[in-house]
C-alpha positions as a Python dict, from the first residue, in 0.01 Angstrom:
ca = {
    (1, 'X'): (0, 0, 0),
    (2, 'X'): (-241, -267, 18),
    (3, 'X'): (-496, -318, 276),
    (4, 'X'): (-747, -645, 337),
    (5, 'X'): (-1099, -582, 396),
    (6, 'X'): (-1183, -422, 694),
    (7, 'X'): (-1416, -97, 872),
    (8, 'X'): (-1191, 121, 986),
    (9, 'X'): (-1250, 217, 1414),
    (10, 'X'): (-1347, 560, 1310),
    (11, 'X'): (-1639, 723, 1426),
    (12, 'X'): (-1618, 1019, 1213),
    (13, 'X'): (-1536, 1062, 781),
    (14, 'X'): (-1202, 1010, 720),
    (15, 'X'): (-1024, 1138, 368),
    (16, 'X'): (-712, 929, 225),
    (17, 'X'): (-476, 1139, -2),
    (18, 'X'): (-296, 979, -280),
    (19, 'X'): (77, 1107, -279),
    (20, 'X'): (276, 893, -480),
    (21, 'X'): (151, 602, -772),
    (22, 'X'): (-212, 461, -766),
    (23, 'X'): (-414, 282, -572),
    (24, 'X'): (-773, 84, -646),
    (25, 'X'): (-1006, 94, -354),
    (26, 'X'): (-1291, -114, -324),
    (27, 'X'): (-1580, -23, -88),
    (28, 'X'): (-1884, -146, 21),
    (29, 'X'): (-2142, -47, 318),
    (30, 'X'): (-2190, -260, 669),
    (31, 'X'): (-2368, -586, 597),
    (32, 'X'): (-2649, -595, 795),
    (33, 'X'): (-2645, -769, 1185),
    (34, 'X'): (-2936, -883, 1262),
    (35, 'X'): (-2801, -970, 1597),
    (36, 'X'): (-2561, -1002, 1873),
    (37, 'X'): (-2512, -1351, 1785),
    (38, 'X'): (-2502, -1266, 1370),
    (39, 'X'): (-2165, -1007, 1436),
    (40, 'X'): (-1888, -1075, 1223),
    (41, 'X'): (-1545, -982, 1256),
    (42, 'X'): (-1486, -640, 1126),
    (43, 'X'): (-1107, -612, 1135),
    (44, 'X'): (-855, -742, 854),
    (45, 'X'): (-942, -968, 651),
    (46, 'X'): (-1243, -1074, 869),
    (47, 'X'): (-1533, -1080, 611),
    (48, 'X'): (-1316, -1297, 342),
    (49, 'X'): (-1497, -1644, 381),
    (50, 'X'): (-1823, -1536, 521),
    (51, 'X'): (-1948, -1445, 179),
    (52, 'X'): (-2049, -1100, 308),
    (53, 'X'): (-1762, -940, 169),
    (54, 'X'): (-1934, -829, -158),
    (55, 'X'): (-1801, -466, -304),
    (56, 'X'): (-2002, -239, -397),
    (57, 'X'): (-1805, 52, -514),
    (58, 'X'): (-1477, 43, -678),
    (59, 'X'): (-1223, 362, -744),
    (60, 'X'): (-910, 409, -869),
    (61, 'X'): (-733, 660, -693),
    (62, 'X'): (-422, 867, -845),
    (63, 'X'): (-140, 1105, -720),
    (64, 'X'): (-305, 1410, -610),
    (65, 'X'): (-636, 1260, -602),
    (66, 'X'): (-863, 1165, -305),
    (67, 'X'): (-1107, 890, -127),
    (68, 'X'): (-1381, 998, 146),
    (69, 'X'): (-1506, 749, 347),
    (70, 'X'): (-1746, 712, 606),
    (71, 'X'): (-1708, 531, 938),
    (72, 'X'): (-1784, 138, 939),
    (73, 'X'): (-1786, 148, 529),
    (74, 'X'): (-1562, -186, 484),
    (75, 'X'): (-1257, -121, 231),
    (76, 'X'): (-987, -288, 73),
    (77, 'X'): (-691, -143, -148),
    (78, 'X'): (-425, -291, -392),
    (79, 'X'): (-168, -129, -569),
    (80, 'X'): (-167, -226, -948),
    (81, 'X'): (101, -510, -1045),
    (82, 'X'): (231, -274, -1329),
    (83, 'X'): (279, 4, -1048),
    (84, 'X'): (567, 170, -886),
    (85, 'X'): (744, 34, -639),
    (86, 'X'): (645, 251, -398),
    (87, 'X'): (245, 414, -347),
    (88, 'X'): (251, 643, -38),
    (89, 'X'): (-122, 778, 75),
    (90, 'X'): (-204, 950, 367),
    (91, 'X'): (-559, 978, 592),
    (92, 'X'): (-692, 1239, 791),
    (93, 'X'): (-1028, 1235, 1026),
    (94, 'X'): (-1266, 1546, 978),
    (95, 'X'): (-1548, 1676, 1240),
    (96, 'X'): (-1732, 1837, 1018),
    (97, 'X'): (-1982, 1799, 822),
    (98, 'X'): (-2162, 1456, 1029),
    (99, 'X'): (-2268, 1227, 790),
    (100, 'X'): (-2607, 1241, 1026),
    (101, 'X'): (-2783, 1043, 697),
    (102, 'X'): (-2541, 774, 675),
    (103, 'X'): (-2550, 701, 1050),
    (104, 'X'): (-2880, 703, 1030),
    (105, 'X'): (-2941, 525, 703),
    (106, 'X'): (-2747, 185, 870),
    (107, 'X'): (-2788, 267, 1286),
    (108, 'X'): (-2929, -97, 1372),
    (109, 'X'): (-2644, -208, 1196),
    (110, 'X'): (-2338, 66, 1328),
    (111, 'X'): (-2504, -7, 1721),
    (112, 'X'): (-2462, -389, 1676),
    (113, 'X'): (-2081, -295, 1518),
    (114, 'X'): (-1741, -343, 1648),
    (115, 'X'): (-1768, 77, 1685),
    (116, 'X'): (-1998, 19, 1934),
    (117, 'X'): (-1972, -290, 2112),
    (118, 'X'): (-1599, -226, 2172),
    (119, 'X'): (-1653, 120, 2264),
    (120, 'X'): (-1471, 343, 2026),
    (121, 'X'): (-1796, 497, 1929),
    (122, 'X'): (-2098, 458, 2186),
    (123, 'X'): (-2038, 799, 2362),
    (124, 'X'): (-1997, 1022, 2072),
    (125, 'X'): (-2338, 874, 1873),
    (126, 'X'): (-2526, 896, 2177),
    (127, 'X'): (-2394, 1240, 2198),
    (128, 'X'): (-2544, 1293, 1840),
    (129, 'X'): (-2902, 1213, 1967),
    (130, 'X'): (-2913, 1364, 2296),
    (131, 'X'): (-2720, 1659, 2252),
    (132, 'X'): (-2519, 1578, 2646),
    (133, 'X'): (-2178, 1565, 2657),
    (134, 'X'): (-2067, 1192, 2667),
    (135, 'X'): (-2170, 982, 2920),
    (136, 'X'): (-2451, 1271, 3098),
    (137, 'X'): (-2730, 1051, 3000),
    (138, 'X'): (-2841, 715, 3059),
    (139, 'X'): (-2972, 539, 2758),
    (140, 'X'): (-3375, 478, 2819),
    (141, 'X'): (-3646, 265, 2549),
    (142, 'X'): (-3922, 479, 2790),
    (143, 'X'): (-4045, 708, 2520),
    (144, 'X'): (-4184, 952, 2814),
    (145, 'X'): (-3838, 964, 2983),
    (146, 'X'): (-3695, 1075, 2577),
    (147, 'X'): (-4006, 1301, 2523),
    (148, 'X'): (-3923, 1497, 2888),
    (149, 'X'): (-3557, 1548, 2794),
    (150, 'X'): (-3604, 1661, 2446),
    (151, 'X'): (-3846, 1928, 2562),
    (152, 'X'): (-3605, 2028, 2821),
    (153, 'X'): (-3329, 2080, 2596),
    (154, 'X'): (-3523, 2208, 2339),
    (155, 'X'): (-3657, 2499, 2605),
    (156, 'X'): (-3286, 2581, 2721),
    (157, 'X'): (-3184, 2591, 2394),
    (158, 'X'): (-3457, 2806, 2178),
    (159, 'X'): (-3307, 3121, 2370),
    (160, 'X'): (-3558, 3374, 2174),
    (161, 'X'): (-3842, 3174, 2268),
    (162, 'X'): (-3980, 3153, 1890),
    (163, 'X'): (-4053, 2792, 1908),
    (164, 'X'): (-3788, 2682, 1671),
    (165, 'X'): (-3414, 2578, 1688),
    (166, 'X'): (-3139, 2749, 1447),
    (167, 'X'): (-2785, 2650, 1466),
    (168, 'X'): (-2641, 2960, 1605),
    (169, 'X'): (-2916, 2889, 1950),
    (170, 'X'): (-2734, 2490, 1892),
    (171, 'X'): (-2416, 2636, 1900),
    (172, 'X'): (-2457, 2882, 2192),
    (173, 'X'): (-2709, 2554, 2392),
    (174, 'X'): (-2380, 2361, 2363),
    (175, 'X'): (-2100, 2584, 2449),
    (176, 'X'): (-2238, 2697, 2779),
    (177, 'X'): (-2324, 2315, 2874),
    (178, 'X'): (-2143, 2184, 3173),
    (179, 'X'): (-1900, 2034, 3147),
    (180, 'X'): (-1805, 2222, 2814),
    (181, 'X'): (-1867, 2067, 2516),
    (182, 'X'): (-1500, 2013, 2324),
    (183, 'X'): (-1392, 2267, 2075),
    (184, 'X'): (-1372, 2016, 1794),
    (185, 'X'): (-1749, 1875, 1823),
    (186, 'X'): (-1919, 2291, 1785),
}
């Protein structure tokens, strides 16, 4: 049914599947925080009065017919008036692939996000730039301290020694990292 405007507490893309009637999303990308004190609330309905909540996409989405969405994208959904009486959709997380561009594209604005500031998020996008399992590495601004570990993974990793990384050497770095890396993140 319908939903008020609102950024999901995923961390990774999430599809919703149409399954019955129709459905109009519309979407629009984190406004910017330009600090702790400028946070808004994320959660239903939060952005309606702040005049931040200004859509930028808009979809109508059929039986049989799907939405992707990426984590923190703000969305709200309505069923049309002249609709059945009944829209069913369902949504399922996927690992793979990252949407490494988005996260990058708006990072200032995901680290100063509910997603990170209450948690649900933190370990897994640190995990993204330090390739260590969750909570292995202590966040540092010393760019020596970031230069040292990077070559030190980097090293471990390039197992033929040819000076430059392919995913099956990422793959093989990660899976014999201890602790084990989980299944779903390879």
């Amino acid at each position: 049914g319908a939903v008020l405007a609102h950024a999901d507490t995923y961390c990774i893309p999430a599809v919703s599947f149409q399954l019955r009637g129709r459905k109009t999303w519309r979407l629009m990308p984190p406004p910017p925080i330009p600090s702790v004190e400028g946070r808004y609330d994320a959660h239903d309905g939060g952005l309606y009065g702040t005049g931040l909540w200004q859509p930028s996409y808009e979809a109508s989405v059929g039986e049989g017919e799907a939405l992707i969405f990426f984590p923190n994208l703000f969305h709200e959904t309505f069923v049309p008036e002249d609709g059945p009486e009944c829209a069913v959709a369902a949504t399922f997380q996927f690992q793979h692939p990252v949407p490494v561009r988005y996260l990058r594209a708006f990072l200032p604005t995901h680290t100063m996000s509910h997603l990170y500031y209450e948690g649900h998020c933190r370990e897994l996008w640190h995990s993204y730039a330090t390739l260590k399992g969750p909570g292995t590495e202590e966040p540092t601004i010393d760019e020596a301290t970031h230069q040292r570990r990077a070559a030190k993974i980097f090293d471990k990793a390039d197992m033929n020694g040819d000076g430059r990384l392919v995913v099956d050497e990422i793959h093989a770095y990660l899976e014999a990292e201890e602790p084990p890396w989980e299944r779903w993140f390879l």
